[in-house]
Structure formats: C-alpha cells, structure tokens
N, C-alpha and C positions, 0 to 999 in steps of 0.2 A: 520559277517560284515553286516550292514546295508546297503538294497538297495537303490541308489541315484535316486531320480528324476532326469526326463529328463532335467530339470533346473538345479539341481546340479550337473549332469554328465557333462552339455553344461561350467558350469562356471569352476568346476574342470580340463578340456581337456585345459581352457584357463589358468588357473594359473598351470597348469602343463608346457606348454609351455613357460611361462615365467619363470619359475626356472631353467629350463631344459638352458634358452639363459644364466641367469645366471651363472649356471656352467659351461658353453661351449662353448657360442657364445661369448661372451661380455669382457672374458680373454682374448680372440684371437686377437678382436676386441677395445679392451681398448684405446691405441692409438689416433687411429683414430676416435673416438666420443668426446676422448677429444681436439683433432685437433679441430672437427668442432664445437666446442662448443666454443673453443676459437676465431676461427678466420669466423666463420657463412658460412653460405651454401654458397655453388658457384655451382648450379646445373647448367648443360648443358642442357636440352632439357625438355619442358613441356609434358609430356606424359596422355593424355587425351582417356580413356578407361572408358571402361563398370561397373558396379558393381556388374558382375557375380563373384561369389565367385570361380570359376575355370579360375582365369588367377590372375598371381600374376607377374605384371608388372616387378617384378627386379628381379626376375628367369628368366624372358622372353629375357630382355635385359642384362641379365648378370649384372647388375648395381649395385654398393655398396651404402653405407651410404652418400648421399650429391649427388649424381650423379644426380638424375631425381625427378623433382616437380612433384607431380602425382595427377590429378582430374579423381574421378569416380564418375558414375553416372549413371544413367538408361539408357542406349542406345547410351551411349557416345553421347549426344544432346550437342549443344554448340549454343542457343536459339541469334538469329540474334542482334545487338548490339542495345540497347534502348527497345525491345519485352518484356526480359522478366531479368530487371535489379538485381543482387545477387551473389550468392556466385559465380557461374560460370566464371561471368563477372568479379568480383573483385577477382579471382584467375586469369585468363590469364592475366588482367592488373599488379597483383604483379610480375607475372613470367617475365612479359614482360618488364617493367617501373623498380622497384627494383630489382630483380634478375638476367635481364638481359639474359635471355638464347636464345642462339643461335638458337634454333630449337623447333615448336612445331610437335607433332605428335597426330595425331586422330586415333584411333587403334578399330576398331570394331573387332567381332568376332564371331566362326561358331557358328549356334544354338542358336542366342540372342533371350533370351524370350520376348525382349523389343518390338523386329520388328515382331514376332510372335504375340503379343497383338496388333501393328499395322494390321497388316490382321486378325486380327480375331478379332476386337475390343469387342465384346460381352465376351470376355472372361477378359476383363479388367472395365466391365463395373459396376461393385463392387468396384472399386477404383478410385474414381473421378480423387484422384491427378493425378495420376498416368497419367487416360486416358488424364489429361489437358498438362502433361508435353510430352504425345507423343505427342500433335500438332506440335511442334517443327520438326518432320518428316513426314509429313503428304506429302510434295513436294516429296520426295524420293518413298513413295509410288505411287504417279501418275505417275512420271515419269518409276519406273521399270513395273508399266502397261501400260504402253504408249509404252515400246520397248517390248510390248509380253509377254505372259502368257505362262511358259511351261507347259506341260503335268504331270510334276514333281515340287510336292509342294515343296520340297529339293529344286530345283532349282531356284522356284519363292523364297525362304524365301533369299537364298544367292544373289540372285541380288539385290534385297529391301535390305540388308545387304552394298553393295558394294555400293549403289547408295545410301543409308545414308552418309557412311561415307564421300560421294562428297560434299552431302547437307550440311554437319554440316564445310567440310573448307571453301565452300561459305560463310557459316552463321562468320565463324570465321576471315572471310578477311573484315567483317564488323566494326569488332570492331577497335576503332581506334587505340590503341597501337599497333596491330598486321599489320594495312593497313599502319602507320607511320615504323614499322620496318622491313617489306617487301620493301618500298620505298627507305630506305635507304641503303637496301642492307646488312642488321644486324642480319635478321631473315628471315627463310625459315621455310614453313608448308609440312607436309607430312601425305598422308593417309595409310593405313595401315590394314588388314584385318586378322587376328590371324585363323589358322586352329587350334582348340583344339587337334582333335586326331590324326593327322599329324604332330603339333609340329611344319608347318611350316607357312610363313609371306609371305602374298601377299602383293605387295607393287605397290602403283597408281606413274604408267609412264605418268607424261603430256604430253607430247610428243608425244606415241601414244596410250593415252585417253584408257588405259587398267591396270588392276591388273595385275601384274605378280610375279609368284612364286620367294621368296627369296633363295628357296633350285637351281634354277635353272642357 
C-alpha cells in the first residue's frame, strides 16, 4: 500500500465521512431533507460562534437539519453596523429580515485563540487580516483591563472571553434588522460562553450582569 501525504490522508478522512453519511446518516435521515428542500428552511435561532474547529454547534444544541442558521468566524466578532459592511452583516440581516428567527445567540468559548492573539498581539502580527479583524474586540479587551488583572493568565483570557461576547451583542443591537426586531418584541439576543472540557454553557443573565452556569 502506498503511503498518503498529509494532503491525501486530510482529503481521504473527508470523503471517507461523506460515504460513511451516505450509507448511514442520510437513509435515516432521507425524509426529512427532502421535507426541507421541499418546503425551505424555517430555522429558529441565528447561532453565532467561533471557527474553532472543536465546537460543532448542532452536537452542542442538539439541533437537526433546518433548526439553526449558523455564522462562524474568528472570535465570534459581529463588527458594529456600517464599520465594517459583508458577509457578517448580510447574514444576520437574511436570518433576521427573510428567515425570520426568533432568537439570536453569540456563543464564545473556553481557550479562543482569537482573544489569546488579542492579548498577545505580536503573535498575530504575521497575519495582517487577521490582527485587522480583531479590532472589532479591541473595547472588550480595555474594558476586562479596566475591572483588573488577575494573577492567573487562565483567568485574565476567560474574562476577555466573557466581555467579548458583551461587546459583539452591543455591536449586534446596532445593526438595524436586529435593533427593528428587539423593538418589536420578535426577536431576543443572547450571550452565551461554551466550556469545551466541562461540556458546560455559561449563559449572560441581564438582570444580574453575570454568566452563569447552564449545568446549575
């Protein structure tokens, strides 16, 4: 047997997966894609997340096929309305305007490399886009140094982590489909903070101005 490059092993792992839904997944599942193909998506909630490749949004929420409109992205940034106009912006306005969904959700998570390249910016600084797209969080970093610096880098990356995900539903009560269907009373945002290896979901209480455990 010939050995595969790491390019052919990478592409092989993907059409293995896809044969594998074939025989397995997509019999089970027949039905219901051809439902939604007939009668088009009725997703309930825009689910706005990371582009870490360890969080897969419809394990997470348990969600099938047609359930959740899902935008990833480098640090779950949702760039303030007019800043920085594209896909971002023209996906929460489809979610919102044509599809209609009841709820969006901003969902950061433990260990983001995104907010990690914010405090350390020199480690980002080989990748212009990149470092231009974290501007977009650049308030969340002053402000989790503004309420104190712990002694514990763990700690400082998780509050930059939590006070992101504040910044980006500010940034997203900008846009106007979203500030039009909060007013109306048709749509509701929520933050939301993903522990990877706890499996559990802190979730932001307005009320009282705190994440708290979903397991609790």
């Amino acid at each position: 047997m010939a050995i595969q490059s790491p390019l052919e092993e990478a592409l092989e792992r993907l059409l293995s997966g896809v044969r594998r839904f074939r025989a397995e997944v997509y019999p089970q599942r027949k039905d219901i894609y051809q439902q939604l193909m007939r009668e088009g998506q009725r997703p309930h909630t825009l689910f706005i997340t990371c582009a870490d490749s360890r969080i897969d949004p419809e394990l997470l929420t348990q969600s099938g096929p047609g359930d959740i409109f899902v935008l990833r992205n480098i640090g779950n940034l949702v760039p303030a309305y007019g800043e920085m106009l594209g896909g971002v912006s023209a996906v929460i306005e489809y979610a919102v305007v044509a599809l209609q969904v009841s709820q969006i959700v901003i969902c950061g998570h433990s260990g983001c490399g995104a907010m990690k390249g914010l405090m350390e910016h020199e480690s980002v600084s080989n990748m212009p886009t990149v470092k231009a797209w974290l501007s977009n969080a650049h308030a969340a970093l002053s402000v989790a140094s503004a309420k104190g610096a712990s002694e514990s880098a763990e700690r400082n990356l998780e509050a930059l982590i939590e006070q992101n995900v504040l910044l980006q539903l500010h940034h997203l009560r900008t846009h106007p489909s979203v500030a039009g269907g909060i007013a109306k009373g048709t749509l509701a945002v929520y933050g939301w903070v993903y522990d990877i290896a706890n499996g559990d979901v802190l979730v932001y209480d307005e009320s009282e101005k705190r994440f708290s455990s979903l397991g609790q």
